[in-house]
Backbone as a printed PyTorch tensor [residue, N CA C, xyz], in Angstrom:
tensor([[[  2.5710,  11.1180,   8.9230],
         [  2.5390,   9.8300,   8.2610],
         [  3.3490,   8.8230,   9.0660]],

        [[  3.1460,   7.5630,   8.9920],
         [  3.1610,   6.6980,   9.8740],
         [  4.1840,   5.6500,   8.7920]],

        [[  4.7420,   4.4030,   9.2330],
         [  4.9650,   3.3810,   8.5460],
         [  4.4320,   2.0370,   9.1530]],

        [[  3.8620,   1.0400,   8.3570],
         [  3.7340,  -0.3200,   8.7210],
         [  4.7110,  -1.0220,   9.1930]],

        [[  4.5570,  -2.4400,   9.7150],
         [  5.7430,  -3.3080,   9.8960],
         [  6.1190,  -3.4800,   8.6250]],

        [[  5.6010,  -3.4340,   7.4200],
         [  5.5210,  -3.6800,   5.9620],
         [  6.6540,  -2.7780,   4.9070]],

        [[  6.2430,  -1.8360,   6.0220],
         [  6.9660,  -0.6650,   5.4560],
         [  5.6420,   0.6630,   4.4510]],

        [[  5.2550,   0.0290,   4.1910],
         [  3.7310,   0.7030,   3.7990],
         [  3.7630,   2.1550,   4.2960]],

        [[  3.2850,   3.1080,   3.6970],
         [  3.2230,   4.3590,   3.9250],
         [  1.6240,   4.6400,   4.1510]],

        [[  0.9970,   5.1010,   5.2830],
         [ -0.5110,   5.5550,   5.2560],
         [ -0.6030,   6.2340,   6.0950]],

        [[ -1.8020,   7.2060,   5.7900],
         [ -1.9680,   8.6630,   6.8600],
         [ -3.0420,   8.2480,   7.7040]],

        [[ -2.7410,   8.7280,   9.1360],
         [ -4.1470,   8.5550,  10.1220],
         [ -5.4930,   8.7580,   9.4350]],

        [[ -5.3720,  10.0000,   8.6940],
         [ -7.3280,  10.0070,   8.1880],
         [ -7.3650,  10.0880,   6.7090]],

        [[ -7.0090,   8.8230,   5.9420],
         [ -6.8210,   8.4070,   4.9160],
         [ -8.1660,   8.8100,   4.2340]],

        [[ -9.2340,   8.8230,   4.9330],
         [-10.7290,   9.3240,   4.1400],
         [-10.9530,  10.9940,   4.4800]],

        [[ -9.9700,  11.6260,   5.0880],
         [ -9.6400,  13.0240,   4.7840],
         [ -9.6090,  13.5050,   3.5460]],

        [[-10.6380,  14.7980,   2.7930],
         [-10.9960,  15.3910,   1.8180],
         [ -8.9650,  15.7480,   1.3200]],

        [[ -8.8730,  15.7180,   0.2290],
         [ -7.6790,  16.1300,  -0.4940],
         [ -7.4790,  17.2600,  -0.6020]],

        [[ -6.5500,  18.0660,  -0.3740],
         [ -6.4530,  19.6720,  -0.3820],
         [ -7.0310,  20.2900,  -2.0110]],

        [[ -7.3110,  21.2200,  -2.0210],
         [ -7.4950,  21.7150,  -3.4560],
         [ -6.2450,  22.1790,  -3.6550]],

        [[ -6.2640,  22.1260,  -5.1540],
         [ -5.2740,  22.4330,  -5.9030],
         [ -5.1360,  23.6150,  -6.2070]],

        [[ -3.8870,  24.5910,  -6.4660],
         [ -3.9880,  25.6790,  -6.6420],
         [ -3.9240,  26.3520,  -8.0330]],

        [[ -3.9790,  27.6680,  -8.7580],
         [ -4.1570,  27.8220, -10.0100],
         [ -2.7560,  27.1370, -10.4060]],

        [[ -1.8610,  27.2790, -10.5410],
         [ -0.3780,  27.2010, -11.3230],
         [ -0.3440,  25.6910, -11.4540]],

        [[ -0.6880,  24.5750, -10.4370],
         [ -1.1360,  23.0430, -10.2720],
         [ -1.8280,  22.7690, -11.1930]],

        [[ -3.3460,  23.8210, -11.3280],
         [ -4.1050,  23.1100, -12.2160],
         [ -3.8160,  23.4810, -13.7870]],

        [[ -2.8580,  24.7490, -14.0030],
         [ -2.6210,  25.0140, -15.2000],
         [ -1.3030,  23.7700, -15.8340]],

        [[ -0.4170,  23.4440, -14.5230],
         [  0.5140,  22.6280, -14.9910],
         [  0.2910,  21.3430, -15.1690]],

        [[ -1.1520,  20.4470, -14.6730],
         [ -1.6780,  19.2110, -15.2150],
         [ -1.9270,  19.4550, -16.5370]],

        [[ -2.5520,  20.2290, -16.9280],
         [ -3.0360,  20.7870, -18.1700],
         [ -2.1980,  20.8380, -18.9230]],

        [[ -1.3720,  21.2840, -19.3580],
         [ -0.0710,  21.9910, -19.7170],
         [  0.5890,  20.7120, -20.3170]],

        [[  1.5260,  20.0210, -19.1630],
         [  2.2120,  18.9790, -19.2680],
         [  2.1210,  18.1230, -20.0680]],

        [[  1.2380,  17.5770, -20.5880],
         [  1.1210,  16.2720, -22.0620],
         [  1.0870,  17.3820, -22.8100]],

        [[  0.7140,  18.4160, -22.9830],
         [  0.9840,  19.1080, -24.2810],
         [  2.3710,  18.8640, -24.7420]],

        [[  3.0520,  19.7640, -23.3470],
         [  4.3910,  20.2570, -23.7130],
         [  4.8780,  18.7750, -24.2400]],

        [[  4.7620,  17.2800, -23.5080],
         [  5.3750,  16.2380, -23.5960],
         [  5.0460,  15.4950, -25.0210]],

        [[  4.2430,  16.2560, -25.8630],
         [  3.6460,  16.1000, -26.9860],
         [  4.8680,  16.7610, -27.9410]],

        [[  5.1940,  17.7580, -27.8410],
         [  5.9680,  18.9900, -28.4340],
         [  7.3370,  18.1120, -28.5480]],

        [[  7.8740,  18.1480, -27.4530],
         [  8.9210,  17.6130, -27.1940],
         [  9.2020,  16.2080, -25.9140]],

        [[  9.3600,  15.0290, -26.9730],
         [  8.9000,  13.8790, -26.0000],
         [ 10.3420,  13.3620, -25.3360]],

        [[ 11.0150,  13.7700, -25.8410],
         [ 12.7380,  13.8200, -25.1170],
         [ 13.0290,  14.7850, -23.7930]],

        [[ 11.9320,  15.8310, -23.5300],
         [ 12.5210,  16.8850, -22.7280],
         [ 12.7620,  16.1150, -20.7510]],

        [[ 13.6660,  16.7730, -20.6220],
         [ 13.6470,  16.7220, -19.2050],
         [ 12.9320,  17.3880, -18.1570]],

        [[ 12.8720,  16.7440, -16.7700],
         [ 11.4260,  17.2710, -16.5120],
         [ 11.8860,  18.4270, -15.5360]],

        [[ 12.6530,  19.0130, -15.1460],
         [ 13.6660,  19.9180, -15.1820],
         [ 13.0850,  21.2660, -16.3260]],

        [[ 13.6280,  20.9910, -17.1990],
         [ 13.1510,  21.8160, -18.6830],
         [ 11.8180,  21.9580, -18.6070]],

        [[ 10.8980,  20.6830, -18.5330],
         [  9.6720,  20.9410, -18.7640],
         [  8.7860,  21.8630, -17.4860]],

        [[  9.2460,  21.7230, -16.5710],
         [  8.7100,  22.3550, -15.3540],
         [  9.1880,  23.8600, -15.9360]],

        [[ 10.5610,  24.5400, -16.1970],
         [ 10.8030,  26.0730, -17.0430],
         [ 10.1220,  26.2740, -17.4260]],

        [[  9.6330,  25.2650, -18.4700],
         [  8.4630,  26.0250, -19.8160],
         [  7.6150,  26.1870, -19.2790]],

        [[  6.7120,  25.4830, -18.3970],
         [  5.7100,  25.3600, -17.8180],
         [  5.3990,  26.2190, -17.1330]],

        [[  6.5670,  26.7270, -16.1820],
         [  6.5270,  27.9380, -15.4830],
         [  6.5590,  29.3450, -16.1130]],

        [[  7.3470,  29.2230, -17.4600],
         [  7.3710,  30.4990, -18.7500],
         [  5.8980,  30.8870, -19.0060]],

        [[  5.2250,  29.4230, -19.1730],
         [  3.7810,  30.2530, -19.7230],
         [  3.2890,  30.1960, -18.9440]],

        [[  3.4090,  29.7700, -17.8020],
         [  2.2820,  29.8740, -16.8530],
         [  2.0820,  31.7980, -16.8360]],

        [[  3.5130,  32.2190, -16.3080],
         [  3.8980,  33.7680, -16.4700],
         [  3.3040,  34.5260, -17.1510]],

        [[  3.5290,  33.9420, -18.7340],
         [  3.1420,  34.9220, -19.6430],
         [  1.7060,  34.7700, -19.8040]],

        [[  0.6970,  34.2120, -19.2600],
         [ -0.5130,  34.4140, -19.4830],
         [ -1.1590,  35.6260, -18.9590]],

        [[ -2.1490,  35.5380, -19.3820],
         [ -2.7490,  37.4610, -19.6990],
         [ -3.8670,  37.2260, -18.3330]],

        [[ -4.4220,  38.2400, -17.9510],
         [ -5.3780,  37.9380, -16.4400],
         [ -6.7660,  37.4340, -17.3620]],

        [[ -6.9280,  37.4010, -18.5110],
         [ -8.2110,  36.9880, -19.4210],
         [ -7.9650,  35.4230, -19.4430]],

        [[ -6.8070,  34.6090, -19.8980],
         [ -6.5660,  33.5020, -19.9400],
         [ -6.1550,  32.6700, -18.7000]],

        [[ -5.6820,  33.6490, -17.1840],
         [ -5.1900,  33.1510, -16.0470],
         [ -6.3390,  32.8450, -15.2920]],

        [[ -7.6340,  33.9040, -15.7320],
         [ -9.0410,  33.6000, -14.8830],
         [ -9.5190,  32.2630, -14.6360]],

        [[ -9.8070,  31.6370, -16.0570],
         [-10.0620,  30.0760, -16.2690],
         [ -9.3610,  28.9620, -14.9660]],

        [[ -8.2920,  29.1890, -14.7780],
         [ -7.4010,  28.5960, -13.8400],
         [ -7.9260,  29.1680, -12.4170]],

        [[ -8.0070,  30.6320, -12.0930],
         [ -8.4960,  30.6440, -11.2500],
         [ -9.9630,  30.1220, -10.4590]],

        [[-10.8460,  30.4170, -12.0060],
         [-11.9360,  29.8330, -11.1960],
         [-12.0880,  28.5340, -11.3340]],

        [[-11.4990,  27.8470, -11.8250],
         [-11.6160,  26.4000, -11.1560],
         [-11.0060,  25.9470, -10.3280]],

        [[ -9.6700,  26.9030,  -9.5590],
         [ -9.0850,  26.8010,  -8.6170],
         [-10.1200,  26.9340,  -7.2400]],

        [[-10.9480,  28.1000,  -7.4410],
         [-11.9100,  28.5750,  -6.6540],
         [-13.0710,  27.5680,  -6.5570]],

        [[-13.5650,  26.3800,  -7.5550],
         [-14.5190,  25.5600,  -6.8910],
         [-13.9930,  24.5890,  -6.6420]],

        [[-12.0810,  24.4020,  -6.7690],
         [-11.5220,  23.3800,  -5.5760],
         [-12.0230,  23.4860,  -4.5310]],

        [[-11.6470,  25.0280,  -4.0970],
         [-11.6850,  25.2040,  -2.9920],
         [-12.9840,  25.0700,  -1.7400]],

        [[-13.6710,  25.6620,  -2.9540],
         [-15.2840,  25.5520,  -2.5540],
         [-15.8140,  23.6050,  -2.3950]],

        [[-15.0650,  23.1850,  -3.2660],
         [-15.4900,  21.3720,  -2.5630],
         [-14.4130,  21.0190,  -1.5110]],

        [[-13.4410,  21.1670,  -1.5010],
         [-12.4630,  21.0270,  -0.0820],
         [-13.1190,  21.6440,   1.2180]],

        [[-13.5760,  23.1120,   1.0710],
         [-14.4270,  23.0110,   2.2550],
         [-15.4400,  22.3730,   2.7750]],

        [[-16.5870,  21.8370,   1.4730],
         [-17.8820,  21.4000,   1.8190],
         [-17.4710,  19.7480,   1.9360]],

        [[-16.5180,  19.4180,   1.3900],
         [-15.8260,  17.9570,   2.1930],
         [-15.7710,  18.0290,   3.1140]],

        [[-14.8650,  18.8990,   3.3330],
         [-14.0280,  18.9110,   4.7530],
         [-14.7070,  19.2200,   5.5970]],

        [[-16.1190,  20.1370,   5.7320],
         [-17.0410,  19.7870,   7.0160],
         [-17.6870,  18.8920,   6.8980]],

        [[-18.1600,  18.0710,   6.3640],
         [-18.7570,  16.3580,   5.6410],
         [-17.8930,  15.5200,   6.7380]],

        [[-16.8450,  15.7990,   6.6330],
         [-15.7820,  14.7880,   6.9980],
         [-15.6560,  15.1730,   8.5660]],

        [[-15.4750,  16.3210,   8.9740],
         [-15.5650,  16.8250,  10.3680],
         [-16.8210,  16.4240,  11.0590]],

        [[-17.8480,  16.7370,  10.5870],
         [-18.9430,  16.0090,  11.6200],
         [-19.2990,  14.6870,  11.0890]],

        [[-18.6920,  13.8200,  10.7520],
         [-18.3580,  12.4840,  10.2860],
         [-17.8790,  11.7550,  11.4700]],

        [[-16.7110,  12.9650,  11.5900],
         [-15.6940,  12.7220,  12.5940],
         [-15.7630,  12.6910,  14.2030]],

        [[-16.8280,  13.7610,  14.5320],
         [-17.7390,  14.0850,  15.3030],
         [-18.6640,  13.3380,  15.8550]],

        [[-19.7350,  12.5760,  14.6960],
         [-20.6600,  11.7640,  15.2300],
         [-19.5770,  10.4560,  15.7830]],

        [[-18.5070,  10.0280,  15.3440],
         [-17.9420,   8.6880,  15.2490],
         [-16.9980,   8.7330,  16.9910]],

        [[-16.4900,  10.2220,  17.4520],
         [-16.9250,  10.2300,  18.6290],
         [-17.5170,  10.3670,  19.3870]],

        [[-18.2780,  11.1150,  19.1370],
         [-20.3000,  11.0510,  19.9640],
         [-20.4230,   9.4390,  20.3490]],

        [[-20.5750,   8.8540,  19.3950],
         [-20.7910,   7.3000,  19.3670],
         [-19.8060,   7.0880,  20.3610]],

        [[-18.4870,   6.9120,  20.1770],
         [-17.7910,   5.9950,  20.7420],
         [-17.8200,   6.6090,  22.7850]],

        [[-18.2230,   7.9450,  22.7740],
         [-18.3570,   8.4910,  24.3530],
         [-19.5550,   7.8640,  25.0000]],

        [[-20.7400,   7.7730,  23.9550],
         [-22.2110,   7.2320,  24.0000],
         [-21.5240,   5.7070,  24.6550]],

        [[-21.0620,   5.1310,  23.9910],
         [-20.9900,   3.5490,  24.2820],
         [-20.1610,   3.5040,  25.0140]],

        [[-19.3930,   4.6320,  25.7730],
         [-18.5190,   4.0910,  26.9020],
         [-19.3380,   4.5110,  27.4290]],

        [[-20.3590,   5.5880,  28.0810],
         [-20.6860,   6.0260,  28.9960],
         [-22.3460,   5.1380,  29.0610]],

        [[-22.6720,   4.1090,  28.1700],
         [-24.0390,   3.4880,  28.3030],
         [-23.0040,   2.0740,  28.9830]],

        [[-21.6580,   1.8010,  28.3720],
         [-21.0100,   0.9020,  29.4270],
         [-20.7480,   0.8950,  30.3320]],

        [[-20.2960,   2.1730,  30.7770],
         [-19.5290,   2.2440,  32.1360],
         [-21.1010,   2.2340,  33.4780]],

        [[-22.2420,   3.0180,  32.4690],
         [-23.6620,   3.0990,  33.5870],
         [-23.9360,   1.3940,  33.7300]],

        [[-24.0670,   0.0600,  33.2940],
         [-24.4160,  -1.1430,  33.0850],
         [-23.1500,  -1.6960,  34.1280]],

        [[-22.1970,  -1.2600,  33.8510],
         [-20.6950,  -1.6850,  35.3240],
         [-21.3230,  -1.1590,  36.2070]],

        [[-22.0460,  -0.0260,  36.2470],
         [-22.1400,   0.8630,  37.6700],
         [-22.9630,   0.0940,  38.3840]],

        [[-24.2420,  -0.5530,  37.7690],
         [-25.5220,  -1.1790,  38.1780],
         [-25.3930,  -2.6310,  38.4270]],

        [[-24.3290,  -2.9450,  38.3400],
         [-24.2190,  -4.2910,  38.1400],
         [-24.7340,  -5.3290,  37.3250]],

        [[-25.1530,  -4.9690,  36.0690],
         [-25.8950,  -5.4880,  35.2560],
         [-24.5590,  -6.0580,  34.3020]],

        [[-24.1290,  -5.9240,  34.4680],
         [-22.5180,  -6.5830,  32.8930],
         [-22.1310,  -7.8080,  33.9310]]])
């Protein structure tokens, strides 16, 4: 990550696919307004414990759910992420194409 003169924070490939999320991530989005429902005073300190308590105590019948939607993160992070790679690909194809249809037009004396 880079900074502006601005100070601005932005990443070189800002249209780079977002990592998938993993099960315990997607159980703790989930989770979180509950718990903050329960108890709207808690600290987020505390609330991350609890969060982590049940994440624990869940059974492999109730942890599955989490997994498999962890698993078609993953499955769209890849099919992005080659989307985005030969994206990336054609956009230098192009840019070698147009130096090398420039540099032949310098060669000939035609520019």
């Amino acid at each position: 990550m880079s900074t502006s003169s601005t100070g601005t924070w932005f990443n070189v490939h800002d249209d780079k696919p977002l990592r998938p999320s993993g099960t315990y991530v997607i159980f703790s989005a989930e989770e979180r307004p509950k718990l903050h429902l329960e108890f709207p005073n808690m600290r987020f300190r505390e609330g991350a414990d609890r969060i982590s308590a049940r994440f624990q105590a869940l059974t492999p019948t109730q942890r599955e759910k989490y997994t498999k939607m962890s698993q078609l993160e993953m499955e769209r992070y890849i099919r992005e992420t080659l989307e985005w790679k030969n994206a990336q690909l054609d956009k230098e194809r192009y840019k070698w194409e147009s130096l090398e249809w420039k540099n032949e037009i310098e060669r000939i004396g035609f520019y």
